[in-house]
N, C-alpha and C positions, 0 to 999 in steps of 0.2 A: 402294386398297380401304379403304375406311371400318372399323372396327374393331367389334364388338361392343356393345350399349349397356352399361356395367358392372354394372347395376343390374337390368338384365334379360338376359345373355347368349344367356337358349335364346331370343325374341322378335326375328324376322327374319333377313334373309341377304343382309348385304353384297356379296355375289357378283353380284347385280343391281340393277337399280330397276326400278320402274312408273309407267308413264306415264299407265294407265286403266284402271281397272276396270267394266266391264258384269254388272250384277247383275238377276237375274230371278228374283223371289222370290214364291210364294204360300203366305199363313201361314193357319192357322185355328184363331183364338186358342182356341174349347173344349174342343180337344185338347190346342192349344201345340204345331202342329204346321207345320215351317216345310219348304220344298223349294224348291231353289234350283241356278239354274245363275251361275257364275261366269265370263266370257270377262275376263281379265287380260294384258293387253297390258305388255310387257318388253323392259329391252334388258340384253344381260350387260354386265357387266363387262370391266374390260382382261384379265382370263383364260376360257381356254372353258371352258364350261359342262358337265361330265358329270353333273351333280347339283344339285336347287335343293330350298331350302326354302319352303314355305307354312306359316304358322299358322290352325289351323282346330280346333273342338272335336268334340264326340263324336258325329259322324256319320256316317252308311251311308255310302259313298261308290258313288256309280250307272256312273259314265264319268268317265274323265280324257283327255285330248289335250293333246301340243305339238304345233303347229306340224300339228296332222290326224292325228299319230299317236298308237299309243298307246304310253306309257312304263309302265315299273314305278313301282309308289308302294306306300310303306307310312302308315297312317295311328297314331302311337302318343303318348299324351302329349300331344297336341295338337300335334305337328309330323309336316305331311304332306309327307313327303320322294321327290322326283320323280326319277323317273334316265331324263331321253330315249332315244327309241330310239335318236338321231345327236347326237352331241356339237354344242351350240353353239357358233358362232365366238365368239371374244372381241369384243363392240362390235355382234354382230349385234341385232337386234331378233328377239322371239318374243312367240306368243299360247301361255296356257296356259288350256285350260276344264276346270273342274270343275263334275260334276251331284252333289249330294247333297241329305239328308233327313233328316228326325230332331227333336226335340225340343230346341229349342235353350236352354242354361241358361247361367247366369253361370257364369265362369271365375272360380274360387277366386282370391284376394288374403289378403294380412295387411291389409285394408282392407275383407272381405268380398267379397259376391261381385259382380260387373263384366261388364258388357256387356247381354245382353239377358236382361232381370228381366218374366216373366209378371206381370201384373196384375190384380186383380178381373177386370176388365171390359176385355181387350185387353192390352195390350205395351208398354215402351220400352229403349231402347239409352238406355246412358251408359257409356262405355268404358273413360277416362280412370285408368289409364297402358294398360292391356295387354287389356282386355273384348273388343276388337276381332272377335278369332276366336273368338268365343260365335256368331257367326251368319253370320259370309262366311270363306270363305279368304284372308289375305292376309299380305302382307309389314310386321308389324306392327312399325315402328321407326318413329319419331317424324321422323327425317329426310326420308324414303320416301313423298313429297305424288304427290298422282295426281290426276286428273278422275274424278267418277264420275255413270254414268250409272245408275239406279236404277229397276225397275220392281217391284213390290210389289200383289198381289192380295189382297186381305180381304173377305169376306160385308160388302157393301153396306152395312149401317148401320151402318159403323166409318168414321172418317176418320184417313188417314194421312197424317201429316206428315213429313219429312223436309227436311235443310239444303240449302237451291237452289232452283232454279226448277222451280217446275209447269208441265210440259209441256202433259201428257193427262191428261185422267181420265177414263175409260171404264168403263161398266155394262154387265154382260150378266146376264141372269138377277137371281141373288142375289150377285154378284160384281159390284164396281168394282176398276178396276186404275189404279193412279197410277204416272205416268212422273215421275219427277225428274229434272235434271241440274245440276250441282254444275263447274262448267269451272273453278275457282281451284283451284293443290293443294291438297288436301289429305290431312295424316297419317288413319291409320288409325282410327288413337284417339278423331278430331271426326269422325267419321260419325256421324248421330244419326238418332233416326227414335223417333216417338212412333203409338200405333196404339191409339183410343180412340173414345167419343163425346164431341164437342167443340162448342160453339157459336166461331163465328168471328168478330172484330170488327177492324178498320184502324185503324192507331194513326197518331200521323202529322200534321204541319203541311205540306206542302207550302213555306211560307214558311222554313220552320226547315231540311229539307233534301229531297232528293229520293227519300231511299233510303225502299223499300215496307216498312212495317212493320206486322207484323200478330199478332193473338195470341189462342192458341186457348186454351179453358176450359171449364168443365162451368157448366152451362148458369146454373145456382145461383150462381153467384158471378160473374155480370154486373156487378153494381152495384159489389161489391169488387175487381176486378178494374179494370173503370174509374177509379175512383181509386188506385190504389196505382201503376197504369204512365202515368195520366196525363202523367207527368213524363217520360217515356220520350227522345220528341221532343227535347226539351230538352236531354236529356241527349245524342243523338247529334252537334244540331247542335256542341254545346262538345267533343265528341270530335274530330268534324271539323275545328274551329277550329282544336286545341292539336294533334293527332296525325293528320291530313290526311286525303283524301276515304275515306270505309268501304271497307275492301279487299273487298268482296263485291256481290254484284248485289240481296240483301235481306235482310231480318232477320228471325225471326219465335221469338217465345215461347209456351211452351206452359204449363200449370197442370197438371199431372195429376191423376188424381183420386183419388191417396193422397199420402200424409205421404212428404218426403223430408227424408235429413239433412241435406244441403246441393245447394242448384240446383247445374246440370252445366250446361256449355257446351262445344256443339259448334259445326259449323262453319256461320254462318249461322244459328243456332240457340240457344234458350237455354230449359232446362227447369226448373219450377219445381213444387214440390208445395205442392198447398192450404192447408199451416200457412204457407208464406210469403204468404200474402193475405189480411189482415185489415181492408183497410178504413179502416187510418191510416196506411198509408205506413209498417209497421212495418219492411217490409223492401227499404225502396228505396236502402241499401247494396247490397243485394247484387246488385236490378237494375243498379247504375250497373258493380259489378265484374264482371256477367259478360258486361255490355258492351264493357265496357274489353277482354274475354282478345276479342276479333271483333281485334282490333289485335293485342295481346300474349298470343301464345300461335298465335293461329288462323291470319292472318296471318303474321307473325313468329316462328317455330316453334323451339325449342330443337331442336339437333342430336341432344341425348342427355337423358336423365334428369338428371341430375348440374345441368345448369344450368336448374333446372324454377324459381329465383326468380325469372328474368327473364320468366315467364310471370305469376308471384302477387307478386311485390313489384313491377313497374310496372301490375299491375290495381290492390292494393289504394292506390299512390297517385293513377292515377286516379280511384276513388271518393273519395279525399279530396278531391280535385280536384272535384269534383261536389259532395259536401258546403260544400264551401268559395263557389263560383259560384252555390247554388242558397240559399243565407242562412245556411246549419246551420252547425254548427264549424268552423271554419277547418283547417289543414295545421299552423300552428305548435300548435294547442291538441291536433289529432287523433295528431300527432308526438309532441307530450310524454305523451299517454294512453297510447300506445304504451310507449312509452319507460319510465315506470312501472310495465305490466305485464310489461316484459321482466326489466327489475329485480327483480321478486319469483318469477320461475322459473331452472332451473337454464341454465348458461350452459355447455353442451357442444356447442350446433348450429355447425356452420361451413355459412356460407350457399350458397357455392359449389359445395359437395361436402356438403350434407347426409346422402346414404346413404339406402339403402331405404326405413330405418324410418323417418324422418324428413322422407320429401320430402311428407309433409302435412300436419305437425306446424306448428300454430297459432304458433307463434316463426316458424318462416320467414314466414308471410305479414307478419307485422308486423314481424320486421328486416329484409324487403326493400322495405317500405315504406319504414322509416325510410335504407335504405339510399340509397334513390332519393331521400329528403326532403335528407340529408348532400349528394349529388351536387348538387340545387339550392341550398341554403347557399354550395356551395363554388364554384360559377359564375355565382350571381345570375341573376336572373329572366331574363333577357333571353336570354343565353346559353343557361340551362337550357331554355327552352321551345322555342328552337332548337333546338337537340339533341336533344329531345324527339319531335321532331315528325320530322326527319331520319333516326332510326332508325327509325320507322316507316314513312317512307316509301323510304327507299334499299332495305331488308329485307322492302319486302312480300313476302307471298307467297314469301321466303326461307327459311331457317336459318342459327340464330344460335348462337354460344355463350358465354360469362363472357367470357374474354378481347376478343372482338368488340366487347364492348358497353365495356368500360375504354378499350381503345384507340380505340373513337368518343367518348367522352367527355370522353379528352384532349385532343383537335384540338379544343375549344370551351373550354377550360381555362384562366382567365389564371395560374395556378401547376399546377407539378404534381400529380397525386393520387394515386400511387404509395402513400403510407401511408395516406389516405383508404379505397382499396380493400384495404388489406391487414389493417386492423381491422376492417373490416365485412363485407368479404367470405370473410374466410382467416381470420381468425382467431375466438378463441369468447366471449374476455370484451368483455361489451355496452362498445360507447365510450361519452363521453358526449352527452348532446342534441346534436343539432346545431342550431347558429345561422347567422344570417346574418351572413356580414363585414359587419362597418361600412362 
């Protein structure tokens, strides 16, 4: 049995997994008024089942059912704790459905608040670490990938997006209902879903790759919007190249139509607010890094909190990698700018095990850049982009953790790197640059 995340202990329950969640959801954004059935398909664990946990926030709860019946549940704190009518075998499979309703808000953070954020005009999720259960019930631990099938109703002049595939979408009256389905796992956390007025445009070379990419925006910012993801294509086919075919059936980006502090990436999905569209490509780092986590992070999913660099230090060295390919600074110049601003902040993070406070603290992204840039230094091009490209694709659609990723590093090693990872990963005084062997 899997252990607790340590970072977020009361967030899921090792005691099962999920294998699918079916969501039927009608919202009305005037009210901010969402109601929702949940059918979550499970199988226990190697011990039987007399009690499960869901995380879910602060909602009526209408009906609950295992397996057709009905159990006791309490719903408090945001953990809705189930006690079946009949003890689950250990290794059996069970469905559990929950009806509820209610006003759904972000789930507090020391990061603010998380998951589904009311908007002017409409809605979106961004979850990332723990938002999750701001608006479905589920098993929210980052290891715990599932399929999900999504059905979502809004008053007609809303378009809703969501990561995966467009099924249906159907109108009746002053309602359309949009069916999603999403078949790659995924964690709880990359469920996204954006619920706005949008104009819609196809990104996209066909020559460059095959995957559908598409991106939605307020109508006003057509012309900015066109050139700043122009390069978009671009950028996937060179992902493909170096980190191998997109682990997803498509991609699609959103603009919304307020100021965000920084884009979120879900699964299949990548959301961006208005200030990152200006027109000159001001913020086509950030496109190429929330492309990159579709690979590193989305994909490739850390087992726990604790090992959240190898989601943000191999994004932000693919963005160098993009910078580098596309004319802009190179990796060695982008490494040492790096490198200087770590040098002039305090040097208590350990990359590995950064801890709560610190798993979004602006140093980890740029010491796991530079960490993953030391790794290339240390095994030369050839080698690295191997290996590169091999964790990516051995782990699709897996979980990963620190250790995983040292011990695939080393089978591509022509020395060992035992102290390599042991100053950059474990310990806290910054090393120095890294070069390339001679």
């Amino acid at each position: 049995m899997a252990a607790p995340d340590p970072y977020f202990p009361g967030n899921g329950d090792s005691r099962f997994r999920v294998h699918r969640y079916e969501l039927e959801l009608d919202y009305r954004p005037g009210p901010n008024r969402l109601e929702g059935s949940a059918r979550i398909s499970a199988i226990a664990g190697p011990a039987p089942l007399t009690e499960l946990q869901l995380n879910l926030g602060d909602f009526r709860i209408g009906r609950i059912r295992v397996d057709g019946r009905t159990p006791h549940h309490t719903l408090r704190g945001g953990k809705l704790r189930v006690r079946p009518a009949k003890t689950l075998p250990a290794g059996s499979p069970f469905t559990v459905e929950v009806h509820y309703a209610g006003r759904p808000k972000p789930v507090g953070s020391p990061w603010g608040g998380l998951g589904w954020e009311e908007l002017a005009d409409g809605a979106l999720v961004a979850s990332q670490p723990v938002g999750a259960p701001s608006w479905y019930p589920c098993n929210d631990r980052p290891a715990d990938k599932a399929s999900y099938q999504i059905s979502l109703t809004a008053p007609a002049a809303y378009q809703v997006v969501i990561g995966g595939r467009l099924l249906t979408r159907t109108t009746r009256a002053a309602a359309t209902t949009w069916l999603y389905e999403q078949s790659a796992p995924t964690s709880s956390y990359l469920v996204g879903l954006v619920i706005g007025r949008y104009q819609a445009a196809l990104l996209g070379d066909p020559g460059l790759s095959r995957v559908t990419q598409t991106g939605h925006f307020p109508a006003h910012l057509l012309a900015e919007f066109s050139r700043d993801f122009a390069r978009q294509p671009q950028m996937m086919a060179l992902y493909e190249e170096l980190l191998g075919p997109y682990p997803f059936g498509e991609y699609t980006v959103v603009v919304v139509d307020e100021e965000l502090d920084v884009p979120v990436e879900a699964q299949g999905l990548s959301l961006f607010g208005v200030n990152h569209v200006d027109g000159t490509r001001g913020a086509e780092h950030l496109i190429a890094h929330e492309l990159a986590h579709q690979w590193f992070g989305n994909s490739v999913t850390v087992a726990d909190w604790r090992h959240i660099w190898l989601n943000e230090g191999l994004a932000k060295y693919a963005e160098w990698l993009w910078s580098e390919r596309s004319g802009a600074r190179g990796t060695r110049e982008l490494a040492a700018g790096a490198h200087r601003l770590l040098a002039a902040q305090p040097q208590d993070l350990t990359l590995a095990d950064p801890g709560r406070k610190s798993m979004f603290d602006d140093r980890l992204y740029e010491r796991g850049g530079l960490a993953v840039h030391a790794v290339r230094c240390a095994l030369g091009d050839a080698a690295f982009f191997r290996m590169l490209r091999e964790w990516a694709v051995l782990h699709r659609h897996g979980v990963v953790s620190t250790p995983m990723f040292t011990a695939h590093v080393d089978r591509f090693a022509p020395e060992p790197v035992d102290e390599l990872f042991e100053a950059w990963l474990y310990g806290t005084r910054l090393p120095a640059l890294p070069t390339a062997a001679a």
